[in-house]
VEXRO-563623 format. One record per residue (C-alpha): residue in one letter; x, y, z; residue number from 1. Coordinates in Angstrom, 3 decimals. Example, Ala and Ser with C-alpha at 12.3 -4.5 7.8 and 13.67 -1.06 7.14 Angstrom:
<"A"; <12.300; -4.500; 7.800>; 1>,
<"S"; <13.670; -1.060; 7.140>; 2>,
This chain:
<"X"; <0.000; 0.000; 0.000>; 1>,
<"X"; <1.495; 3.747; -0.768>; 2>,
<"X"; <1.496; 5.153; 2.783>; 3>,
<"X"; <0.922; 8.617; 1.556>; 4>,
<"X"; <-1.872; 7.688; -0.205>; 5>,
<"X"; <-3.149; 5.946; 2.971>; 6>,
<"X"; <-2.072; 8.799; 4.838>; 7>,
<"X"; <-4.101; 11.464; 2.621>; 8>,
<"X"; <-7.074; 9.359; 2.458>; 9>,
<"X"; <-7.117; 9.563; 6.182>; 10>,
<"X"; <-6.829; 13.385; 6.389>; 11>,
<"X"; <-9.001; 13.789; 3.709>; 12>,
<"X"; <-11.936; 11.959; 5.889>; 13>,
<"X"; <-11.052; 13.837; 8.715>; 14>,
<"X"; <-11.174; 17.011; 7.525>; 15>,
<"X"; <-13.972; 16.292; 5.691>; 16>,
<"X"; <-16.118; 14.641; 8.786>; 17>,
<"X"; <-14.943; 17.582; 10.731>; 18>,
<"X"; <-16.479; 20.631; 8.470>; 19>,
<"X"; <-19.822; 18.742; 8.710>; 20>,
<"X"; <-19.786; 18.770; 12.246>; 21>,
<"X"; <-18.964; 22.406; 12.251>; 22>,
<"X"; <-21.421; 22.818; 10.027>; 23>,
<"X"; <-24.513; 20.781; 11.618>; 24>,
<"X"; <-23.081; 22.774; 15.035>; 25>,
<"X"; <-23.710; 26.395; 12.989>; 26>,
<"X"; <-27.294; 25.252; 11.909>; 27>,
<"X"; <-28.252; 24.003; 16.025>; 28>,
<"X"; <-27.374; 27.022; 17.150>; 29>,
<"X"; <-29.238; 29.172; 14.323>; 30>,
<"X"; <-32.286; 26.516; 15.037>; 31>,
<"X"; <-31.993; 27.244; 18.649>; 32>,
<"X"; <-31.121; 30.607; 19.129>; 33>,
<"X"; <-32.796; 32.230; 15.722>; 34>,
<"X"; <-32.319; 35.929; 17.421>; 35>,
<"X"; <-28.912; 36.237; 18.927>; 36>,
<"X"; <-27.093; 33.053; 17.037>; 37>,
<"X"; <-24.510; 35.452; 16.036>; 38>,
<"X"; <-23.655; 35.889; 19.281>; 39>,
<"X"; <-22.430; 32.256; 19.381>; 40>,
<"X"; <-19.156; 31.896; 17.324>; 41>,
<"X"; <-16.837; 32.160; 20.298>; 42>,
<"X"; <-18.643; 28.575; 21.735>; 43>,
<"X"; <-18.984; 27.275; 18.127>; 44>,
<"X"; <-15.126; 28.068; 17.923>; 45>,
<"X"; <-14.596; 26.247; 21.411>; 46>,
<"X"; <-16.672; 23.165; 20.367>; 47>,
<"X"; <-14.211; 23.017; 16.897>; 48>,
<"X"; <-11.121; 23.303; 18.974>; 49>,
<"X"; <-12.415; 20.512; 21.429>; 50>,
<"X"; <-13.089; 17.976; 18.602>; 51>,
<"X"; <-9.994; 18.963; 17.032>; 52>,
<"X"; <-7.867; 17.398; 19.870>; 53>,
<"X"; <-9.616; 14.306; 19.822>; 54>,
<"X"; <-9.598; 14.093; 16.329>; 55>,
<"X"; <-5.426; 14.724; 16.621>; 56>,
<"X"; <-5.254; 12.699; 19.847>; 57>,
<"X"; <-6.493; 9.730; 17.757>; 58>,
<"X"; <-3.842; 10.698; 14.639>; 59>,
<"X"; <-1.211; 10.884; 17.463>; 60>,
<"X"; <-1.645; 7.001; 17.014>; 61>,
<"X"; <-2.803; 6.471; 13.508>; 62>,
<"X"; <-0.263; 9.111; 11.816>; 63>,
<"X"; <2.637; 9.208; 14.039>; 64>,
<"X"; <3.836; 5.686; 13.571>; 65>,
<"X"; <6.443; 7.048; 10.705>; 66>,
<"X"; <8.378; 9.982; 9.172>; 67>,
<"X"; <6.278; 10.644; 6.202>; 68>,
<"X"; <2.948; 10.148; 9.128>; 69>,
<"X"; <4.348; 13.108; 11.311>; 70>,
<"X"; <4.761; 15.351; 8.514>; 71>,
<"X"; <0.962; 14.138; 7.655>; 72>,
<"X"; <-0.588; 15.041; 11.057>; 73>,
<"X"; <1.230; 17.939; 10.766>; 74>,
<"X"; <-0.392; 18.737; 7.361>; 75>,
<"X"; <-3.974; 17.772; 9.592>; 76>,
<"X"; <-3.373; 19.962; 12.241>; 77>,
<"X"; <-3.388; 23.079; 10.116>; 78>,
<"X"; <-5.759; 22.036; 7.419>; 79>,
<"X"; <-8.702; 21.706; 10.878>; 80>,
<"X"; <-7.229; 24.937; 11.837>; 81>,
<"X"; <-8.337; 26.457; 8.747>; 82>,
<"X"; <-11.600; 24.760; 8.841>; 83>,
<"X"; <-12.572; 26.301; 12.201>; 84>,
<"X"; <-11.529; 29.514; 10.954>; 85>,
<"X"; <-13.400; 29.584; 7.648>; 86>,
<"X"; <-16.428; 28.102; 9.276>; 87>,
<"X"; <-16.276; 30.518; 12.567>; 88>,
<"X"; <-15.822; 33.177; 9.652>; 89>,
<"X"; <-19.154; 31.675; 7.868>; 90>,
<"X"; <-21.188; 31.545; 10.914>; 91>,
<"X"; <-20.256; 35.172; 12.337>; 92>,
<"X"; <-21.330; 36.846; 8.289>; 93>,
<"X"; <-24.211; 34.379; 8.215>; 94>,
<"X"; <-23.412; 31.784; 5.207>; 95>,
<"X"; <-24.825; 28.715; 5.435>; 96>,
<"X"; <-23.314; 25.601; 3.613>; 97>,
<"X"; <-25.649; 24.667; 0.714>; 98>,
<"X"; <-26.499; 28.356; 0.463>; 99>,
<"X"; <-26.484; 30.874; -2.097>; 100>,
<"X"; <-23.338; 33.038; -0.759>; 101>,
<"X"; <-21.470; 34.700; -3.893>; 102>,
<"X"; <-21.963; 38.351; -1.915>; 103>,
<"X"; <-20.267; 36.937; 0.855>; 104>,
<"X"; <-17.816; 34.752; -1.311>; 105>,
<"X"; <-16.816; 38.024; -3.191>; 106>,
<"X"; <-17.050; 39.551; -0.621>; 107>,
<"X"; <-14.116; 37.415; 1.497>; 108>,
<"X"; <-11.831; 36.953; -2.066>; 109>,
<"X"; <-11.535; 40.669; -2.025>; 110>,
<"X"; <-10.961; 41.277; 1.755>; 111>,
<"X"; <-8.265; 38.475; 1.444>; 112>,
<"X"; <-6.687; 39.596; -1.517>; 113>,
<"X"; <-6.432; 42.887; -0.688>; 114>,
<"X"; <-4.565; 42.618; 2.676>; 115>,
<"X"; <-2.011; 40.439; 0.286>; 116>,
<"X"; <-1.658; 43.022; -2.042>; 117>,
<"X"; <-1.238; 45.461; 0.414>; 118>,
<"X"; <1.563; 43.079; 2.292>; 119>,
<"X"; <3.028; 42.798; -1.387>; 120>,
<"X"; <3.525; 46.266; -2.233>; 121>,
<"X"; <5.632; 46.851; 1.715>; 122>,
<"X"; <7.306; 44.313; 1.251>; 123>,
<"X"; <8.413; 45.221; -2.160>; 124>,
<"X"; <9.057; 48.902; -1.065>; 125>,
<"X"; <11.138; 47.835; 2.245>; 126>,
<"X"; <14.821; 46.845; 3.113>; 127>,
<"X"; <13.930; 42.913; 2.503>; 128>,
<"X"; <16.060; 40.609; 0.364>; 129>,
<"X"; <15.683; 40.225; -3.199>; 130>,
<"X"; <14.063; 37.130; -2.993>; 131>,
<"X"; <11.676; 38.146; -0.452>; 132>,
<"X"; <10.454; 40.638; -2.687>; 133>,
<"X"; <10.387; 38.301; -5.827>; 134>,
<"X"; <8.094; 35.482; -3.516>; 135>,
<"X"; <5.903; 37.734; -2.531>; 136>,
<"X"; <5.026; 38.960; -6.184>; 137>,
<"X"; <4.903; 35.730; -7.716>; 138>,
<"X"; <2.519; 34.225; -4.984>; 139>,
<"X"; <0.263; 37.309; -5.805>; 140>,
<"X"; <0.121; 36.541; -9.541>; 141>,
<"X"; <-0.076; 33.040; -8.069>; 142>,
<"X"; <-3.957; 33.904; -6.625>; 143>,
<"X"; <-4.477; 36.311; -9.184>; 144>,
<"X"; <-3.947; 33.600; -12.088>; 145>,
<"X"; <-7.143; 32.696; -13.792>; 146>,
<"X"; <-6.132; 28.702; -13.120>; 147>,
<"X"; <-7.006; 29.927; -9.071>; 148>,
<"X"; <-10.212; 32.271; -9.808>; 149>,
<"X"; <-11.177; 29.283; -11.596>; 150>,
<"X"; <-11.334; 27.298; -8.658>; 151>,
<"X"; <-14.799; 25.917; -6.622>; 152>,
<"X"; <-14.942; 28.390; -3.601>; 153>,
<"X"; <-13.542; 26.791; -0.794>; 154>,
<"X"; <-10.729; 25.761; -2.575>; 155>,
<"X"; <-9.848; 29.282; -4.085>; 156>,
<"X"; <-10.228; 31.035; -0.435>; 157>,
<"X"; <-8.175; 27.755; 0.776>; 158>,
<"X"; <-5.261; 29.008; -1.686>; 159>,
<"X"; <-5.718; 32.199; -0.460>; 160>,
<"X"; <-5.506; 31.602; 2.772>; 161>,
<"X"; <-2.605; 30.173; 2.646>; 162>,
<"X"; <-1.235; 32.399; 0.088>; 163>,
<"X"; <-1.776; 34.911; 2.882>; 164>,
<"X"; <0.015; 33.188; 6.041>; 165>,
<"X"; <3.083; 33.047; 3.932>; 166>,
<"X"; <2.953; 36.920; 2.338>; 167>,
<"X"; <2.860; 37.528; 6.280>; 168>,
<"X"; <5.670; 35.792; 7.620>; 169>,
<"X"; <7.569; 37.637; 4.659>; 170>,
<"X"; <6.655; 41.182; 5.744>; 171>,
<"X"; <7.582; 40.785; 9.286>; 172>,
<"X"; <10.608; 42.451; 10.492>; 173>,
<"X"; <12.365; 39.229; 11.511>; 174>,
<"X"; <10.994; 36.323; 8.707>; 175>,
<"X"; <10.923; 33.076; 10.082>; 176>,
<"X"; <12.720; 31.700; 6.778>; 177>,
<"X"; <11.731; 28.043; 7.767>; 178>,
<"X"; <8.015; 28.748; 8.311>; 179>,
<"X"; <7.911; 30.436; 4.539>; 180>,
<"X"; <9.589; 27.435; 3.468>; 181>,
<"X"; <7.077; 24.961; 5.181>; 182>,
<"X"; <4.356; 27.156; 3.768>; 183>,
<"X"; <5.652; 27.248; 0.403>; 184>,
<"X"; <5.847; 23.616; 0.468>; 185>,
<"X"; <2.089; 23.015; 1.824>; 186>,
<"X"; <0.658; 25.214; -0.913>; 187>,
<"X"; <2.398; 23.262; -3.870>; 188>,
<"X"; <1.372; 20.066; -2.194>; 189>,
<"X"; <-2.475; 21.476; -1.872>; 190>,
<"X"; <-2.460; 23.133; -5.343>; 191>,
<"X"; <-1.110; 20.004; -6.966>; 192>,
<"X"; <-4.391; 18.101; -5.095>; 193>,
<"X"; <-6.920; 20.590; -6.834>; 194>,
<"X"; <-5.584; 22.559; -9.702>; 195>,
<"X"; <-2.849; 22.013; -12.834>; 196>,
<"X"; <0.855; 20.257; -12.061>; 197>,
<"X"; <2.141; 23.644; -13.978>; 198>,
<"X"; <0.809; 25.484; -11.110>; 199>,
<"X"; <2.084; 23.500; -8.809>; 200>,
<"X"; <5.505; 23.058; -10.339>; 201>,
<"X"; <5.301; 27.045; -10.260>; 202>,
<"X"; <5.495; 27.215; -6.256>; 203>,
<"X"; <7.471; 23.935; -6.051>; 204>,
<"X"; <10.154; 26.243; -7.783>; 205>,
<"X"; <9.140; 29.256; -5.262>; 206>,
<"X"; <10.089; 27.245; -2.474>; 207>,
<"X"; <13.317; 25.780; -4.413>; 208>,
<"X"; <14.466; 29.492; -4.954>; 209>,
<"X"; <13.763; 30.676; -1.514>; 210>,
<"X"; <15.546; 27.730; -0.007>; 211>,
<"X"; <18.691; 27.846; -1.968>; 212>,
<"X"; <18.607; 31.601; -1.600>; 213>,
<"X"; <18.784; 31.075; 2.128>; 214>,
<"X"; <21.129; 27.979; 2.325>; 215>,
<"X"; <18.606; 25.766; 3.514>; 216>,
């Protein structure tokens, strides 16, 4: 059997068990509480974060038995993060899953896309190296490419997302040069799951660059 295939598969159901429980836990609390629901998302986040140790309690034991299993629960830890986010996010703006939302969709590209842009252009007008400044402006034409607007919704805010974590870490003062790295590395691996290998290829390279540029 090809243990990162077994690995994936294993994520995959995870993640994908745990946004319907977020989302079920949305629709109780709009059921129950019709006139202050909204007032809710700090217990809805609580009740994600609870489920999310258990659910990493148990990978402690189903992921952890190897090298290429750590990295995987690694890879699950951040993808539930970003569930609970995105679905605290959907809650608190009122989108329900199923539901018409492209208001709300547009809505979030453009918020998103924006504070990347903005993190672009400092970074591009401040003291940081050369290659920095040539990351950050390729991962912007990165989410800016018609291959990513292309993409179903939660996968295009996914890229974003994580587009956006990485811009970050580039503009602070002191970059943590392995996180970009990592980050680099996770987006490749996620774009190559849900758009073209070209695409893919095209951060593999970022992160190539950025490493060698940095001695890593």
């Amino acid at each position: 059997m090809n243990s990162g295939y077994y690995y994936r598969a294993i994520n995959k159901d995870n993640e994908t068990g745990f946004a319907e429980y977020m989302d079920r836990s949305a629709s109780f609390v709009r059921h129950v509480a019709p006139g202050s629901w909204a007032e809710y998302a700090d217990e809805l986040r609580d009740g994600g974060d609870k489920l999310k140790q258990e659910i990493m309690a148990k990978a402690d034991h189903d992921l952890a038995a190897s090298s290429i299993g750590v990295q995987f629960r690694a890879d699950l830890d951040l993808a539930l993060d970003k569930v609970i986010k995105r679905k605290v996010e959907d809650f608190e703006v009122g989108y329900m899953e199923g539901q018409q939302m492209n208001a709300t969709t547009r809505n979030t590209v453009n918020i998103i896309g924006s504070n990347i842009s903005n993190s672009v252009v400092q970074i591009t007008q401040s003291g940081k190296d050369a290659i920095s400044k040539d990351t950050a402006q390729k991962l912007e034409q990165l989410v800016n490419s018609e291959d990513i607007k292309a993409l179903p919704d939660e996968e295009r805010l996914n890229v974003l997302d994580q587009v956006d974590d990485v811009v970050k870490e580039l503009k602070v003062p002191v970059t943590d040069q392995g996180k970009v790295h990592r980050g680099l590395k996770r987006l490749g691996k996620f774009i190559s799951g849900v758009a073209s290998q070209s695409l893919a290829d095209f951060v593999a390279q970022l992160a190539v660059a950025y490493a060698k540029a940095h001695g890593m």
